[in-house]
C-alpha positions as CSV (number, residue, x, y, z in Angstrom):
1,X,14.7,26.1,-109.2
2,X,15.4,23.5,-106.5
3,X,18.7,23.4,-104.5
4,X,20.7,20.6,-104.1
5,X,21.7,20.6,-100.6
6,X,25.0,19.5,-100.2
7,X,26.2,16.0,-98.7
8,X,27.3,16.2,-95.2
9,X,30.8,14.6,-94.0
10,X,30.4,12.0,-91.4
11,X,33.1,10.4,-89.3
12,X,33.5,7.3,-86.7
13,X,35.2,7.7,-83.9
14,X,37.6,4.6,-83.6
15,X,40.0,6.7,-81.3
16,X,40.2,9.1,-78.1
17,X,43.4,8.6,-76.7
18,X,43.2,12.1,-74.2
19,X,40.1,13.6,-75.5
20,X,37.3,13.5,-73.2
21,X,34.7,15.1,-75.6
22,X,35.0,12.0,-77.6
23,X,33.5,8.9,-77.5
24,X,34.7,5.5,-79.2
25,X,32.2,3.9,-81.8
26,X,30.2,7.6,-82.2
27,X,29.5,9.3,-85.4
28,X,29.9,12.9,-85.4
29,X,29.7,15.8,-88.1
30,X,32.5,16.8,-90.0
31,X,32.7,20.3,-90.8
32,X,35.3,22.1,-94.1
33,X,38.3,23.0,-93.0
34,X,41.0,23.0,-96.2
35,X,43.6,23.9,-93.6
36,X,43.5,21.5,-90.8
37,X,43.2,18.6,-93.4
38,X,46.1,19.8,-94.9
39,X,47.6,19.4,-91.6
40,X,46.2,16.1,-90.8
41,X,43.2,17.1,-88.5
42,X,39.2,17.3,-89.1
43,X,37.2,19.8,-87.6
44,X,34.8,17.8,-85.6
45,X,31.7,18.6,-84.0
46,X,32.2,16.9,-80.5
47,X,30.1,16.3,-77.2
48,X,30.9,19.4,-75.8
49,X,28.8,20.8,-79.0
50,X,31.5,23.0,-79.8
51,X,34.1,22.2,-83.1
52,X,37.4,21.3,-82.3
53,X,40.1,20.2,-84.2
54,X,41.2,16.5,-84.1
55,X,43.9,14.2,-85.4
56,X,42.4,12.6,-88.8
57,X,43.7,9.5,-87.2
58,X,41.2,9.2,-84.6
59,X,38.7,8.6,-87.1
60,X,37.4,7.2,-90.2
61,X,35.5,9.0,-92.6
62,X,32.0,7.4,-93.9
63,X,29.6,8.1,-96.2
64,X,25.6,7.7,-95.4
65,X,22.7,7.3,-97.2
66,X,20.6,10.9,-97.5
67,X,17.8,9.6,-95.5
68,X,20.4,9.0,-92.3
69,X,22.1,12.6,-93.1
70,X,18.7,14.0,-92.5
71,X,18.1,12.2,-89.4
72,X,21.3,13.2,-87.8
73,X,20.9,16.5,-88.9
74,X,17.6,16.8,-86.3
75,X,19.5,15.5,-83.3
76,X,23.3,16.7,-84.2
């Protein structure tokens, strides 16, 4: 039996108003985190290589194709 791997949650950054692991126009991964949404952040995945919470604000979530997902997931 094959499993499905499950779609990852990507995010643009359009914001980084005193965050200096964060670059403008860059997608990074978004990682689960019931809490922080709840809360208004995203767990993000940011230069530093490290996850850090973030205001949702600072980005917009988008959805890519699965042959993109699996690109990222090589060089994220």
């Amino acid at each position: 039996m094959k499993k499905e791997k499950k779609e990852q949650v990507f995010a643009l950054c359009v914001e980084n108003k005193d965050c200096e692991d964060l670059e403008k126009r860059k997608i990074y991964k978004v990682l689960p985190d019931e809490g922080a949404e709840i809360e208004g952040y995203l767990r993000i995945i940011d230069e530093s290589g490290e996850d850090y919470l973030y205001p949702q604000s600072y980005f917009v979530l988008i959805r890519l194709p699965r042959e993109v997902q699996e690109a990222l997931r090589v060089t994220m």
